[in-house]
Steps between C-alpha positions, in 0.01 A plus 500: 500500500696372791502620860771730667436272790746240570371184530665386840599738826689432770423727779208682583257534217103606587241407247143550474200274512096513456286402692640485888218674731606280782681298797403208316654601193808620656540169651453292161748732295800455814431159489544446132763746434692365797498193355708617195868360554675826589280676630627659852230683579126680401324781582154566404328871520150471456425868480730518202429160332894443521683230592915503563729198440809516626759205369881446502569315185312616185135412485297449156217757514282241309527273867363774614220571289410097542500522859279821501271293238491173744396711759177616295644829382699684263813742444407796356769552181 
């Protein structure tokens, strides 16, 4: 079955990730989303085990996910 998602965004688009408990691991997902060409900026809520990309050209959700995965976590789908 495939997704309703689209694969890239451009904009705002907030996903969600497991395992983020703290500054630590706010730290490591900014830094390895950020590094994602496009990327303007990140926000991470830890409360809400969210994080929001924003980018201007479209971004490839599976950067993303590989990002989130070098960091030592993982999107939730």
């Amino acid at each position: 079955m495939l997704s309703k998602t689209p694969r890239t965004f451009v904009g705002s688009t907030t996903f969600t990730i497991t395992g983020m408990t703290c500054a630590h691991c706010r730290r490591a997902v900014t830094e390895e989303i950020s590094g994602v060409a496009g990327v303007e900026s990140v926000t991470v809520d830890l409360a809400t085990g969210t994080v929001t990309v924003t980018a201007s050209a479209p971004l490839d959700r599976a950067d993303i996910a590989a990002a989130v995965d070098e960091a030592g976590y993982a999107l939730v789908p």
